[in-house]
C-alpha positions, 0 to 999 in steps of 0.5 A, a space after each residue: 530545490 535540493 540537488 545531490 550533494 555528496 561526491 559520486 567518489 564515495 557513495 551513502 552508506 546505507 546508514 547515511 540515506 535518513 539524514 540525506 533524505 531529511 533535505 526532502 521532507 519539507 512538503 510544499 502545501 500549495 502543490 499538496 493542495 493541488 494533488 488532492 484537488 486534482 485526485 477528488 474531483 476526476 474522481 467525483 466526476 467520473 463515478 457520476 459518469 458511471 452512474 449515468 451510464 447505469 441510470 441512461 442505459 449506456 452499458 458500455 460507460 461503466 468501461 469508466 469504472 477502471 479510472 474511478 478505481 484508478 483515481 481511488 487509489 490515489 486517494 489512497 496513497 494520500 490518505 496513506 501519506 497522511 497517516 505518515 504526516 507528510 502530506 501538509 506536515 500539519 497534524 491536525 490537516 494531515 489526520 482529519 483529510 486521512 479522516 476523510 479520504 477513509 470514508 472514501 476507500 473504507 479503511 478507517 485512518 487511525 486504526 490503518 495509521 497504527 498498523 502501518 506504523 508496525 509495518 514500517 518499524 518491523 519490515 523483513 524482520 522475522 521476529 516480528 511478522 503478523 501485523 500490517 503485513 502479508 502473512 510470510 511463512 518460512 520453509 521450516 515453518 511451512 514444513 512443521 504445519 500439519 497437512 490442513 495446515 499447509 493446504 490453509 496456508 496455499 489457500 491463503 497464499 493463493 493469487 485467486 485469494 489474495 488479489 480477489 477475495 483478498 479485497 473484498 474480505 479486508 476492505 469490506 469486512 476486516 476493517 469494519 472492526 479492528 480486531 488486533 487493536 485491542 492495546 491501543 486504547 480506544 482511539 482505533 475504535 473511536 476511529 472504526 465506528 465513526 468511519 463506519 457511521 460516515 460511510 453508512 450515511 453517505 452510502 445511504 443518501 447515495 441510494 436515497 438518491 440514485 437507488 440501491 442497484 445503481 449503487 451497488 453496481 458503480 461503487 462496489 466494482 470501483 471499491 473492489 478494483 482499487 483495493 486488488 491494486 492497493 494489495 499487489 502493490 503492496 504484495 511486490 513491495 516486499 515480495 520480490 526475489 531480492 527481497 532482504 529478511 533477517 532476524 534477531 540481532 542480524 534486522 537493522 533498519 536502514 538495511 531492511 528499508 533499502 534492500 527489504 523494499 522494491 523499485 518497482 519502475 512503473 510507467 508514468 501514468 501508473 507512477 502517477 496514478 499510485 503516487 510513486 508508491 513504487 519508489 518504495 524502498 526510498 519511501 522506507 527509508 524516510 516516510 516523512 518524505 512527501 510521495 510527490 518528491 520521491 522522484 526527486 531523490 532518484 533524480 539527484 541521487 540516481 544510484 538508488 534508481 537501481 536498487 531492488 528495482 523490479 518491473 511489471 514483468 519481473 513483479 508477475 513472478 513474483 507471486 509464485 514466491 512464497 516462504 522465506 529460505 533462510 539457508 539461502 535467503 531469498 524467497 522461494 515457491 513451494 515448487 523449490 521448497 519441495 525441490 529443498 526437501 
């Protein structure tokens, strides 16, 4: 067990966290064993549960979908830390059960690996948006758009379109072919088309099995719902007023991890059900750290505990923040934009 170390006299610096975080890389295979163990199988069951309640006519048993999606999203975040290579430290362990999962949720490992991999090398760096990310505009930017331009980008930006379409449109569609990949060699392709394959198999001796409607109506709802969660937790990972964005040679790393990342302090079955995803910014600053020992840091080390923290009820007003202010810094809502105007 690591403990805290350092005297509560003189606190990390920011640049000091990566190295203290090392002491929490290792992970401990038998408990990875159990966390996925414990993710597939409640899972498993309770998609079979809904399917019965379809095929028996117990309407009310498709309630069951709302876990199945919870626990999906779970599988998720282990998929996500292997991408990382944190959850067995073992590479070829960690890629082929992020292979696997991928089948699951429809997002294609490697090509997801790569782009998350920009994501955390250019996190609140203005300079380098566009790839892993939620499309943030500037007020200045947002100002210098045409007027279709601008009603494109509230359309984007819009909770109905990025909480609702937004799911179907990535995890559906956009990852059946990972455009934007193109230097990256064939791998990203390799691992799209072999996803595609799985998926396209499993799904069809599943309606060989139980029938097409059936299937449909389990598996697309619990598809939807994990992936609308899957993006507001992304979305209030970033997107929050305290939010810290920089460019040029002002972006450093351990300062966007820190203070660019939120704590959003979830209840414990959330915490549980998004494997401490919320302990987001601690996951920034080291992401070899594995999800299930990010509480251990803010046990030992509890002045992180309240950095860019946020709760449920700070992340709802969120959404209204939309373009980056440089003058001032934070993010603002297209309401203060016009305000600034």
């Amino acid at each position: 067990m690591v403990t805290a170390s350092h005297d509560s006299a003189t606190p990390p610096t920011t640049r000091h966290w990566p190295k203290i975080l090392s002491n929490y890389r290792k992970p401990h295979r038998g408990r990875s064993a159990f966390e996925l163990a414990v993710t597939v199988v409640p899972f498993a069951a309770l998609w079979a549960l809904s399917w019965a309640a379809v095929h028996y006519g117990f309407w009310w048993g498709l309630l069951l979908i709302v876990p199945a999606a919870g626990f999906l999203l779970r599988l998720f975040m282990i998929q996500h830390d292997c991408g990382h290579g944190s959850f067995f430290a073992h590479r070829h362990a960690d890629d082929w059960i992020g292979r696997a999962i991928g089948v699951l949720t429809l997002t294609p490992y490697d090509y997801w690996r790569r782009a998350h991999a920009a994501h955390h090398a250019t996190a609140g760096n203005l300079d380098e948006r566009g790839v892993g990310d939620i499309t943030t505009l500037t007020v200045a930017e947002y100002r210098a758009l045409s007027r279709w331009g601008r009603l494109g980008y509230r359309f984007y930006r819009h909770p109905a379109v990025m909480f609702g379409i937004g799911p179907v449109w990535l995890f559906i569609i956009k990852q059946r072919l990972p455009f934007g990949m193109m230097r990256a060699g064939m791998q990203p392709w390799v691992s799209t088309m072999a996803t595609n394959l799985a998926i396209a198999t499993l799904a069809a001796v599943l309606i060989w099995l139980i029938g097409p409607v059936p299937f449909l109506l389990v598996h697309l709802p619990i598809v939807t719902l994990a992936g609308a969660a899957g993006i507001w937790l992304f979305y209030v990972q970033h997107q929050f007023e305290e939010t810290h964005w920089a460019q040029g040679p002002e972006w450093e790393f351990q300062q966007a991890a820190l203070h660019g990342s939120s704590h959003y302090d979830l209840p414990g079955v959330l915490k549980w059900l998004t494997g401490n995803i919320g302990i987001h910014h601690v996951h920034h600053l080291s992401s070899r750290v594995p999800y299930y020992r990010l509480p251990e840091v803010l046990r030992d080390y509890p002045e992180l505990g309240n950095v860019g923290r946020i709760t449920i009820m700070d992340s709802l007003r969120c959404v209204k923040l939309v373009l980056w202010d440089e003058s001032r810094g934070r993010l603002v809502s297209f309401r203060e934009a016009r305000a600034l105007a």
